[in-house]
C-alpha positions as CSV (number, residue, x, y, z in Angstrom):
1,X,7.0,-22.5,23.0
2,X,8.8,-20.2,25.6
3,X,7.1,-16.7,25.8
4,X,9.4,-13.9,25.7
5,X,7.7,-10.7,28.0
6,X,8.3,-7.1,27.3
7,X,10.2,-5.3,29.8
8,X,7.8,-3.7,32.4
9,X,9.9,-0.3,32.7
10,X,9.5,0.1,28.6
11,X,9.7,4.0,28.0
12,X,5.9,5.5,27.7
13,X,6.9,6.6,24.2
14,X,7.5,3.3,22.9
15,X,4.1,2.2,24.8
16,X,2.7,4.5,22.8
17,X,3.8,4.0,19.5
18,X,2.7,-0.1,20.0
19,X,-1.1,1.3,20.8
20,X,-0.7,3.1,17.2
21,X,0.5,0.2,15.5
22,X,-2.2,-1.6,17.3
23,X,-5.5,0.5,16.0
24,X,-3.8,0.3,13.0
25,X,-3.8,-3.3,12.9
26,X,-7.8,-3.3,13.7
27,X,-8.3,-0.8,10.9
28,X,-6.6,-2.6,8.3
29,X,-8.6,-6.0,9.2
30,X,-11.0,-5.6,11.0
31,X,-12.7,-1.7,10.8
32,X,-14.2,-2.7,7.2
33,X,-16.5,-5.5,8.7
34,X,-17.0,-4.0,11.8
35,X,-18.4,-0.8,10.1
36,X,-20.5,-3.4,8.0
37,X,-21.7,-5.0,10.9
38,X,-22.8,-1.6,12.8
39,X,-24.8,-1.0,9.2
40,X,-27.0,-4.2,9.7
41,X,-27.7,-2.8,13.3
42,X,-28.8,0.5,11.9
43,X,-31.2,-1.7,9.5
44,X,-32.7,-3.4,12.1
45,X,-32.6,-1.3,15.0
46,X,-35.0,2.1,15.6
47,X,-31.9,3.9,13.5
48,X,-33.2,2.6,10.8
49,X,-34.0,5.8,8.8
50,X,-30.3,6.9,9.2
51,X,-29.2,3.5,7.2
52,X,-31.7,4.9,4.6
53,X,-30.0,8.7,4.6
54,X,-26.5,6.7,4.1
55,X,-27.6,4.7,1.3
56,X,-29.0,7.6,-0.4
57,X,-25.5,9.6,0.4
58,X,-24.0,6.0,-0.9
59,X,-25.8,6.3,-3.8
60,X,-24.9,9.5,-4.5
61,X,-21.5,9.4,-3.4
62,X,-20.7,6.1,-5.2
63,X,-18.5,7.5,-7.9
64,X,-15.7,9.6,-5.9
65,X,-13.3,6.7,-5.7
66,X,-13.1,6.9,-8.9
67,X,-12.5,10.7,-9.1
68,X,-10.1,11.5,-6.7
69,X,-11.5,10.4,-3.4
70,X,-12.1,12.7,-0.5
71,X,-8.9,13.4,1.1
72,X,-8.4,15.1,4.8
73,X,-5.6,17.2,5.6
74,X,-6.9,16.5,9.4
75,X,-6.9,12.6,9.2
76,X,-3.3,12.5,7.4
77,X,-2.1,15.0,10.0
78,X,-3.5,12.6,13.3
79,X,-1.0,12.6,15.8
80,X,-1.5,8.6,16.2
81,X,0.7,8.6,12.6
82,X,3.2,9.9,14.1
83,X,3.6,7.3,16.3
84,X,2.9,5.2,14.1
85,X,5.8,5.9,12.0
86,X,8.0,6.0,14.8
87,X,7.0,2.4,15.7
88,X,9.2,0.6,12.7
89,X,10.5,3.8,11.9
90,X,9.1,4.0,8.7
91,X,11.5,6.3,6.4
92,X,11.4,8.1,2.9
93,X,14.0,8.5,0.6
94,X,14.2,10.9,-2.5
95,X,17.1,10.1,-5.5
96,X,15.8,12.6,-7.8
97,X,13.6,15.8,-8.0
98,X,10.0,15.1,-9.7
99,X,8.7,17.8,-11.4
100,X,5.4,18.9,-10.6
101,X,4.4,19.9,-14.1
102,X,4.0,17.0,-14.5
103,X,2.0,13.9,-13.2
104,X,3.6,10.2,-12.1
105,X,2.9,6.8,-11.8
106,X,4.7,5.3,-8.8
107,X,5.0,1.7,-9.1
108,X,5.9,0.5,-5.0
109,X,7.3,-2.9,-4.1
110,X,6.9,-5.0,-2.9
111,X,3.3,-5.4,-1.1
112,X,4.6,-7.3,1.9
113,X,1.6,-8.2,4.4
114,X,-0.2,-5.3,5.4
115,X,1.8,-2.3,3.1
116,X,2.9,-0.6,5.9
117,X,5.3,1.7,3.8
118,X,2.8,2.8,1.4
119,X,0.5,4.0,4.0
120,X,2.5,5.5,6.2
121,X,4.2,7.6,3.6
122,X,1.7,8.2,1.1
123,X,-1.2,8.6,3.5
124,X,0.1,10.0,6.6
125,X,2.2,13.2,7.5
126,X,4.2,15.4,5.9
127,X,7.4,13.8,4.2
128,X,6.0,13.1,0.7
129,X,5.2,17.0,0.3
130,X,8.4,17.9,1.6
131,X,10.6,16.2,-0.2
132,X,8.3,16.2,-3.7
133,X,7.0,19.6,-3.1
134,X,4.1,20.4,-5.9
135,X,3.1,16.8,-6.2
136,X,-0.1,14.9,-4.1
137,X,0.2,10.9,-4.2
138,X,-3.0,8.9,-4.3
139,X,-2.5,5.5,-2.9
140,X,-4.8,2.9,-5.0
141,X,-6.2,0.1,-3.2
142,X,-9.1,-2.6,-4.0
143,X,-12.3,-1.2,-4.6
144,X,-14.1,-3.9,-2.7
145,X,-13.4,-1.5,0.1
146,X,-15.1,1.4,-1.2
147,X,-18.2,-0.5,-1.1
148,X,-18.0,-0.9,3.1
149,X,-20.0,1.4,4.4
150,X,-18.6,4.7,6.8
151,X,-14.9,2.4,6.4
152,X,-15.1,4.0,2.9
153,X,-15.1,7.4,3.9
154,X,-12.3,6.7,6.5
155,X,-9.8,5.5,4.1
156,X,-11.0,8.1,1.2
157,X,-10.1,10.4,4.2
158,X,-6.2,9.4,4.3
159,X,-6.0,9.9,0.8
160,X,-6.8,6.6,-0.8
161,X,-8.6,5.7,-3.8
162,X,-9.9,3.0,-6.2
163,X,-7.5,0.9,-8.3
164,X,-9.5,0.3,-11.3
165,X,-8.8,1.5,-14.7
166,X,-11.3,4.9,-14.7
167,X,-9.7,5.7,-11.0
168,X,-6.0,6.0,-12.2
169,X,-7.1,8.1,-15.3
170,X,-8.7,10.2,-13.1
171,X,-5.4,11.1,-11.3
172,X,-3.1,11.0,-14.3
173,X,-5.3,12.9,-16.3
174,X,-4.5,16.2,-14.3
175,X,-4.3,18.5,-17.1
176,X,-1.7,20.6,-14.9
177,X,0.6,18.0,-13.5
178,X,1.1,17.6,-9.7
179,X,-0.7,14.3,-9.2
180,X,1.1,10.6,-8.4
181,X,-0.5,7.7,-8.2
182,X,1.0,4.9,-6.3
183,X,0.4,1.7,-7.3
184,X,1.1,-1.7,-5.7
185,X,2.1,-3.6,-8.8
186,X,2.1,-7.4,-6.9
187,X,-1.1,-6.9,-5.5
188,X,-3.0,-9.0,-3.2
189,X,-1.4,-12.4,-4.8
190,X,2.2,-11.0,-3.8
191,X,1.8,-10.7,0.1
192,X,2.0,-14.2,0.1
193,X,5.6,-14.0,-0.7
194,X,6.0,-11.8,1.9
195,X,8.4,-13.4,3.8
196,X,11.2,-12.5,5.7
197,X,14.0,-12.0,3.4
198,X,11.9,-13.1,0.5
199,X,12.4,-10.7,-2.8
200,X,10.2,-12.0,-5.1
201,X,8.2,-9.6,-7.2
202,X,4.8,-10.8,-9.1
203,X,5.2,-8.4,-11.8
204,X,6.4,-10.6,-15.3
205,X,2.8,-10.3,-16.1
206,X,1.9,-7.4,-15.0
207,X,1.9,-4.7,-17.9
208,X,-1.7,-2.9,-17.1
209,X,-0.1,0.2,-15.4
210,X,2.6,0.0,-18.4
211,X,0.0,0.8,-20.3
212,X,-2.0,3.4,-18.4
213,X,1.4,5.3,-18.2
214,X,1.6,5.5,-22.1
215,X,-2.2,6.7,-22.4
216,X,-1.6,9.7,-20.1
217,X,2.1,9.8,-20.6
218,X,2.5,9.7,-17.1
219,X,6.6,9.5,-16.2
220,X,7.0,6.0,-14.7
221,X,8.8,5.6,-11.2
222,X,10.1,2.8,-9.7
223,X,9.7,2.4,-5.8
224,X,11.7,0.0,-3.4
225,X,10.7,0.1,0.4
226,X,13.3,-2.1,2.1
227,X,12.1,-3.6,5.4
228,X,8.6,-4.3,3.9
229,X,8.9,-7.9,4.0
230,X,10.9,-8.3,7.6
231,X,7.7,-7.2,9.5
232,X,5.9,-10.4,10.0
233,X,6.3,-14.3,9.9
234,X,4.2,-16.4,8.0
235,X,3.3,-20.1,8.2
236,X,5.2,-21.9,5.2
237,X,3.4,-21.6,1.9
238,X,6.2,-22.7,-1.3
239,X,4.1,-22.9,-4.6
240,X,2.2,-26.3,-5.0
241,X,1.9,-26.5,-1.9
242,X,-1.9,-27.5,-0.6
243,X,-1.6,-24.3,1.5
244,X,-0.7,-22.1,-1.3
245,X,-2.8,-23.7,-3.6
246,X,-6.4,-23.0,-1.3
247,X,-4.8,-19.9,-0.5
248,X,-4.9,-19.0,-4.6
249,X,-8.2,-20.3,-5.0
250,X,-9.3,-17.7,-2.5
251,X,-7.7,-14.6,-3.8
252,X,-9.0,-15.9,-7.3
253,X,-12.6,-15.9,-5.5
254,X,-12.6,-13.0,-3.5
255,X,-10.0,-10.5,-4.9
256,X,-7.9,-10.5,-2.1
257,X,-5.4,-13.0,-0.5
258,X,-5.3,-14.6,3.0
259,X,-2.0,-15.0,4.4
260,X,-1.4,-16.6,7.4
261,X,1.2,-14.3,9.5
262,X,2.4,-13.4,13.1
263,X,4.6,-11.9,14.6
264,X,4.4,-10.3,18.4
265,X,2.0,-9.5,20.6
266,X,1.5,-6.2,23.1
267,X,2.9,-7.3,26.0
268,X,5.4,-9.9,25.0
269,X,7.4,-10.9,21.6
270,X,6.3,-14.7,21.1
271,X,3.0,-14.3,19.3
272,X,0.6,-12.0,18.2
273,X,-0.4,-9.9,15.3
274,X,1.7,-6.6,15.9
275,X,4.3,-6.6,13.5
276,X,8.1,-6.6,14.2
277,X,10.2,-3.3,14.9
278,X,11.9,-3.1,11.7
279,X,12.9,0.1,10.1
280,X,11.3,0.6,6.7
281,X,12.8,2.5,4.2
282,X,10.9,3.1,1.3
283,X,13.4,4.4,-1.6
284,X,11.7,6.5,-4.8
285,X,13.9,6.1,-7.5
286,X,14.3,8.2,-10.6
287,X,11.7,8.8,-13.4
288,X,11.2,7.6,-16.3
289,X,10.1,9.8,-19.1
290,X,7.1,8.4,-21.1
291,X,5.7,10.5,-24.2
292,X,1.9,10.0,-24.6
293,X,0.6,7.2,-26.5
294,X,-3.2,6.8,-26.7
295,X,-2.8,3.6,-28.7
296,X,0.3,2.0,-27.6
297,X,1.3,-1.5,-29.9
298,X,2.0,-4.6,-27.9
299,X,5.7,-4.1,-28.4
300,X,5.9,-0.5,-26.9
301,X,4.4,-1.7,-23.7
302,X,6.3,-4.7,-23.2
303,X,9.6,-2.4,-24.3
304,X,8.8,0.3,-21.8
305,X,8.1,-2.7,-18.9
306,X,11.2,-3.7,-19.6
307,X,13.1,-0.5,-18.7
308,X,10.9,-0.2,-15.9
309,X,12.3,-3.5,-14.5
310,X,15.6,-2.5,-15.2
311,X,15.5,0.6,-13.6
312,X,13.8,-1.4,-10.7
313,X,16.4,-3.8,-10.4
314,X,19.0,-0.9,-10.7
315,X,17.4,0.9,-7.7
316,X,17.4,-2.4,-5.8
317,X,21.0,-2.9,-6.4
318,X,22.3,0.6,-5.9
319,X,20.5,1.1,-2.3
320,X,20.8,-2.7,-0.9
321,X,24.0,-2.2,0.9
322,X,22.5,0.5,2.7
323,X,19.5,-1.3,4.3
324,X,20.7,-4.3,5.3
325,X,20.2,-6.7,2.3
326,X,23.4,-9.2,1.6
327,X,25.6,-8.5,-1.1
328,X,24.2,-11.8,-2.9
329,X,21.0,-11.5,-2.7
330,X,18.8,-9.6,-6.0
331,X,15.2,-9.2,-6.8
332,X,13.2,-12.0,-8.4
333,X,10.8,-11.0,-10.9
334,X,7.7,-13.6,-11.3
């Protein structure tokens, strides 16, 4: 394979804004264990006692996940986002005013590897707030994490919380509006679609967050962030494949999925685990009234999923032009 090297006379800027993208890279996969690891040597170090005092603070702590988190202003506002952002650049775009009287449930697709859309708009900086003034967004992820220790309190810190069934209450039980919770309706299983190009959605079967919507009538929203899938490569893995099938049996085992990607490196283009420069433009469609249902029938969640997935596809195909995406080409829904 024939390495391709950056440029040495690469503006400082740009420089920069790979070092972001970098530490971001060794938070996503590799802070958690890390943090783990530095636990164990608390444990069986001399600093021993201060392992105890975070286990009690653990203990004690365990539920705000579930309630909300523990967001920080600071964190979010780090100047290393902003280069971060600047990296792909990562972009969002507003369709229609959401009114913060009341509270949302943004559905965002598709996962893509590492969700680098979600994050940086819904965790970092300033262009949710400006453009949906009134309204705080709450990125849900797994709730494995929340059980790392000191990795928990970093991500709670950008604004993120559990994704289980008592965490999205929680938010959409705001009595006063203002609160959105963003949900990554493919999940773990649907990053290992993420392929350049690919537009497959796992989301047939998914109705859960349907339903949540209806219990809080939380207005539904549909969310398309274009460029999500271009960032990496990813070593062949078509269904029924032995690949695909150990890398099912996995996520099955341990909640989350293992796909094998690249893309470039820091210093040259060939290899590596930084992802592509590819703009990102993560589009928030229009919402979708939902009246409050505490017991909603079968039939009035699978109605209201299907609007939602023809409002989906109806944000896809308004927008696609605009980002790069071949007249042909429309969303597959799994």
């Amino acid at each position: 394979m024939k390495v391709e090297f950056a440029p040495i006379n690469i503006p400082l800027k740009r420089r920069i804004q790979t070092v972001a993208v970098l530490q971001w890279i060794f938070s996503f996969l590799l802070l958690g264990q890390f943090c783990c690891g530095f636990f164990v040597i608390l444990i069986l170090g001399n600093f021993w006692f201060l392992a105890v005092l975070y286990l009690l603070w653990l203990y004690l702590d365990w539920e705000t996940p579930c309630a909300g988190g523990r967001r920080s202003q600071w964190v979010r506002s780090w100047t290393v986002w902003k280069y971060f952002r600047e990296y792909f650049p990562i972009h969002l775009i507003k369709t229609s005013d959401l009114n913060p009287n009341h509270n949302y449930l943004l559905g965002f697709h598709p996962h893509g590897v590492l969700v680098a859309g979600a994050f940086g708009n819904f965790c970092t900086g300033t262009s949710f707030k400006n453009l949906f003034p009134g309204l705080t967004p709450y990125l849900h992820i797994m709730p494995i994490w929340f059980g790392c220790p000191f990795f928990r309190e970093y991500v709670m810190s950008a604004g993120m919380v559990s994704a289980s069934k008592e965490s999205v209450s929680y938010v959409l039980n705001n009595e006063g509006g203002g609160h959105a919770s963003v949900i990554v309706i493919g999940g773990a299983e649907e990053s290992l679609n993420a392929h350049p190009g690919s537009l497959t959605l796992n989301i047939l079967k998914r109705k859960g967050f349907i339903k949540m919507a209806l219990k809080h009538g939380a207005h539904l929203v549909p969310v398309f962030s274009f460029g999500e899938n271009e960032l990496f490569k990813q070593v062949a893995n078509p269904k029924g494949s032995w690949l695909r099938n150990i890398q099912e049996k996995l996520q099955k085992i341990m909640g989350f999925a293992l796909p094998l990607f690249h893309a470039r490196g820091v210093f040259q283009y060939s290899f590596g685990l930084i992802p592509y420069r590819q703009p990102i433009h993560t589009v928030v469609g229009s919402p979708i009234p939902v009246k409050r249902n505490l017991n909603p029938t079968t039939e009035e969640i699978d109605e209201l999923h299907a609007l939602y997935l023809q409002k989906l596809r109806q944000l896809f195909e308004e927008h696609k032009r605009n980002y790069g995406v071949p007249e042909h080409k429309s969303l597959i829904f799994e």
